[in-house]
C-alpha positions, 0 to 999 in steps of 0.5 A, spaced: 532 465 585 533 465 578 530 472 576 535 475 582 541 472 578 539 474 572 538 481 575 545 480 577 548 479 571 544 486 567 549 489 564 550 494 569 557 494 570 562 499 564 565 494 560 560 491 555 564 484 556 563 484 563 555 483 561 557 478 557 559 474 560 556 473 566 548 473 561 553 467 558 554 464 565 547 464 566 545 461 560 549 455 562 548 455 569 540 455 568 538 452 563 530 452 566 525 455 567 525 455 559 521 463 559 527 467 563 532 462 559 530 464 553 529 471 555 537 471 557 539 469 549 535 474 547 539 480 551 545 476 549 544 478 542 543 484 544 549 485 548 553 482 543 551 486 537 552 493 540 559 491 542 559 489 534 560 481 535 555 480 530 557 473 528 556 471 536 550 475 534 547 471 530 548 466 533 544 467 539 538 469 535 539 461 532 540 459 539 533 462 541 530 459 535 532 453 536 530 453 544 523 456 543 522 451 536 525 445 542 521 446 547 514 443 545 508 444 551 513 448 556 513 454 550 510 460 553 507 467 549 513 470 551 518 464 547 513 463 541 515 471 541 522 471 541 522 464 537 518 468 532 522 475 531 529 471 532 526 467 525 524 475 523 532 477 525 535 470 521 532 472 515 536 478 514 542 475 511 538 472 505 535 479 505 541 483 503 543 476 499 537 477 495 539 485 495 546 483 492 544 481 486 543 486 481 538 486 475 543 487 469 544 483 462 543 477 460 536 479 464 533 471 465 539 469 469 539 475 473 532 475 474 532 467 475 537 468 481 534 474 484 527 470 485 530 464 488 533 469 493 527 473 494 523 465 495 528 464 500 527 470 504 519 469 504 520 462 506 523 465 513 517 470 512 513 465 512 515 461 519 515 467 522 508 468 521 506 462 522 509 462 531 502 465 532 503 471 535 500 477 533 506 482 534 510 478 529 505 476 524 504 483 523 511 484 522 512 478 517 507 480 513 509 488 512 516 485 511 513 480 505 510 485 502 515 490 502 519 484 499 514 484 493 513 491 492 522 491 492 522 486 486 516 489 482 520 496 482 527 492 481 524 489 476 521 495 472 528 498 473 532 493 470 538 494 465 535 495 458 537 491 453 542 496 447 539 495 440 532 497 441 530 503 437 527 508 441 520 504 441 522 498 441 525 501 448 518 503 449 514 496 448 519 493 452 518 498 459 511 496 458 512 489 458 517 490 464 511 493 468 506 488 466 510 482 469 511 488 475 505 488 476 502 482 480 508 483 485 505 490 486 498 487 487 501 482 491 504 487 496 498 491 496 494 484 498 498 483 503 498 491 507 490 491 506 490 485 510 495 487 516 490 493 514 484 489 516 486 487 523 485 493 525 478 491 525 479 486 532 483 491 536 490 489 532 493 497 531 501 495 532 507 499 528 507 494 525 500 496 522 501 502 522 506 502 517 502 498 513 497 503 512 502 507 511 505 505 505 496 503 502 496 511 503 499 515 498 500 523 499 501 529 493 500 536 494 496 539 490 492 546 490 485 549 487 485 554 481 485 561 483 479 563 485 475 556 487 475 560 493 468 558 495 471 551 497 474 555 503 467 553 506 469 545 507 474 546 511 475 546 518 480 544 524 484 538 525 479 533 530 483 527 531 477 521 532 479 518 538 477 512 541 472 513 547 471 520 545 466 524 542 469 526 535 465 533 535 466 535 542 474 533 540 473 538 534 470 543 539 475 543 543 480 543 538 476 550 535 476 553 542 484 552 542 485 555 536 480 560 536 485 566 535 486 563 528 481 559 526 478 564 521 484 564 517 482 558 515 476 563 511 480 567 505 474 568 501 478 573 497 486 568 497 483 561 499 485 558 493 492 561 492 494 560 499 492 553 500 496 547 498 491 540 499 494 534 502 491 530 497 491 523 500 490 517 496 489 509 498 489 503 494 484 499 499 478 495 496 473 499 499 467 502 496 461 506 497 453 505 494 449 511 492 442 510 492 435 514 493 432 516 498 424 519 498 424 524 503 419 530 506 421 535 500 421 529 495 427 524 493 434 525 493 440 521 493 445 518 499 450 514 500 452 508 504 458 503 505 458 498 500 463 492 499 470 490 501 473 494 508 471 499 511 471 506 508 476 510 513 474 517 515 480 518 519 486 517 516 492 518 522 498 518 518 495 524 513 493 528 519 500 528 522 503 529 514 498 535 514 501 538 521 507 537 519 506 541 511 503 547 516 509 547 520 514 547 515 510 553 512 507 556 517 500 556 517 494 552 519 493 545 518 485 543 516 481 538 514 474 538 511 468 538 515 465 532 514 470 528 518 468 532 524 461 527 523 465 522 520 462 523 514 466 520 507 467 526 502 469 522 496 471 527 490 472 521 482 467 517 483 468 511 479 465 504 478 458 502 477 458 499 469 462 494 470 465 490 464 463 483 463 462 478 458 454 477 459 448 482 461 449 478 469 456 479 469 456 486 466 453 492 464 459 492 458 462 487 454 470 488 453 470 493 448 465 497 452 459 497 448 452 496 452 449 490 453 441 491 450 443 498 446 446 496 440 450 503 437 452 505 445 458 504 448 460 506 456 468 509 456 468 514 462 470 512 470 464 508 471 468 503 467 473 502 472 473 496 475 477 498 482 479 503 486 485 505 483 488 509 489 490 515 484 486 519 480 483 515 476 483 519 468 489 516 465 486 510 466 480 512 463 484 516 457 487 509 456 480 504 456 477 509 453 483 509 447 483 502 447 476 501 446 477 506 440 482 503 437 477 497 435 472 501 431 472 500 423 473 505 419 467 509 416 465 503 411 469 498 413 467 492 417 467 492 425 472 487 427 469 486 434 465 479 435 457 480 435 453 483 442 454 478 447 458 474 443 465 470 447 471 475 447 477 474 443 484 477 441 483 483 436 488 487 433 486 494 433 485 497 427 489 503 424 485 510 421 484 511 415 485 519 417 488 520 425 485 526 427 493 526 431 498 527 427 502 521 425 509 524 427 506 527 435 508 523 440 501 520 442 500 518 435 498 510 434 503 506 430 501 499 429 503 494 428 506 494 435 513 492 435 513 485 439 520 484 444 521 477 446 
């Protein structure tokens, strides 16, 4: 009975009001059962926004909030669904209001304002993952993250203060990219554990998306003549589920039979290749080890901490198809993803720094445990996946930990090997190999900003 009304009352008819109301008049006349109540609000708010009625809108979405929230044992998954994405829609006028406010001089009152809007938008986050429903808690989680990664760039972005000297300016940048930095790492968290869901089976848009953002792309190209590195390359084989991911390349090779060997110029590769470099900020990791085999040892790789290491990254594959389309040529990938095998170009890791032999291999200032004289800079000293490439980073530990060294016939200011750490002031050259007016010259003492 009751769906047959409602079937009555779908906006079938010209005008938009006529629709309106006649789901009101049902919303009225039959208040129970709870699911096809709550679903007639639900096309309320609908109908009600595309005849721009926004406030009655609104209210609606409230309305379906407030019935799922008071319906205690008699909700069903498809209220505590529409319960959630109405809490979702409620939080969006304290979204823009956390949007209006604009990070500009006197900075802390700004600042100050602009998070107790942005804790207010989390806090409706918040209840909406917490309805329990996958398909909204997902949403919620990629949303609280895009909220975070928006404050920290807001933050970098904010007005500068005016009578700073050009290096003052500079310290102060740096300082804003400090305290930015926690809400990147926050964003990051909260993506890589939409991420994670995809191991019980959970792949919705809402995943989707958050993958998206933990991969970053950047075309890149070989220098002229690494033509050889043609030999890794082949089709695009998408790994999907139930199938043979050869077969699938297979097939893919056939189809593409006339053109596939397009994809070997050893004489231009180089120059007619533009690399999809896709990079992610994942917490994964790979270990390498040796293996005793028939022909003597050699060295393998298997998965190590942290989530597992990707060998298809669907986002980066529809990217390649579209760079190929755009440019007319083919779009490939490298072999090994047809064997699901990972190919990894910066290793990174494996010298961890700590503050003792069990908890590192060097100390804070890069000098190994047990070899007194030797220090370790290079990128087995970075202690997590970086999701770029990693040789700023190890250009700036590597300076940084220069910058503790005495000069020839002074005494070393660092504490002894295995000594506790603490705060040190980086000591100036005697005679810089970089000159004192070039731009990456070290001038200290280095200008605080309060």
């Amino acid at each position: 009975m009751h769906q047959k009304v409602a079937d009555k009352a779908a906006p079938k008819a010209p005008a938009l009001a006529t629709a309106i109301k006649a789901w009101e008049r049902y919303v009225q006349a039959y208040p129970q059962p709870l699911e096809p109540a709550v679903d007639a609000r639900w096309h309320l708010v609908a109908l009600t926004q595309q005849d721009g009625q926004l406030p009655r809108s609104t209210a609606w979405v409230r309305a379906v909030q407030q019935a799922d929230a008071d319906a205690g044992a008699a909700r069903t998954p498809r209220t505590r669904m529409l319960g959630g994405l109405a809490t979702l829609r409620l939080a969006e006028p304290a979204l823009q209001a956390y949007k209006q406010v604009p990070l500009i001089e006197p900075l802390q009152k700004q600042l100050k304002l602009k998070k107790a809007k942005m804790d207010e938008v989390l806090k409706a986050y918040a209840a909406a993952a917490d309805v329990g429903v996958a398909e909204v808690t997902t949403a919620a989680t990629f949303h609280t993250a895009a909220l975070y990664q928006d404050f920290g760039k807001s933050l970098i972005g904010s007005q500068r203060p005016t009578k700073l000297s050009k290096m003052e300016l500079e310290q102060y940048s740096v300082l804003l990219e400090e305290q930015a930095f926690p809400f990147e790492e926050k964003a990051i968290d909260l993506h890589e554990t939409n991420a994670r869901r995809t191991a019980a089976g959970l792949y919705d848009n809402w995943v989707k998306s958050s993958l998206g953002e933990l991969a970053k792309l950047k075309p890149v190209r070989y220098g002229k003549g690494s033509n050889a590195m043609a030999l890794m390359q082949t089709v695009l084989a998408d790994d999907t589920p139930g199938q043979s991911r050869v077969r699938t390349w297979l097939r893919e090779l056939w189809a593409q039979r006339r053109t596939a060997f397009d994809l070997y110029d050893f004489k231009h590769w180089s120059e007619r290749t533009v690399i999809a470099l896709v990079m992610q900020t994942f917490d994964n990791s790979i270990t390498t080890k040796g293996v005793k085999g028939r022909f003597g040892w050699r060295m393998t790789s298997e998965q190590g901490h942290g989530l597992p290491n990707p060998t298809y990254i669907p986002v980066a594959y529809e990217a390649t198809r579209r760079i190929a389309d755009v440019l007319g040529g083919t779009a490939g990938g490298n072999v090994g993803e047809v064997f699901n095998r990972l190919l990894t170009a910066h290793f990174i890791g494996g010298c961890t720094i700590g503050d003792s032999p069990e908890s590192g291999v060097v100390d804070p200032w890069q000098r190994l445990f047990g070899h007194e004289g030797l220090h370790v800079v290079d990128g087995s000293t970075v202690s997590a996946n970086l999701g770029v490439n990693p040789s700023l980073t190890i250009t700036a530990q590597a300076e940084r930990a220069m910058a503790f060294w005495p000069n020839k016939g002074e005494a070393d200011p660092r504490p002894a090997l295995g000594s506790a750490y603490r705060l040190l002031a980086p000591v100036e050259p005697k005679n810089p190999v970089v000159p004192a007016a070039a731009p990456g010259a070290l001038r200290l003492p280095i200008v605080g900003v309060s």
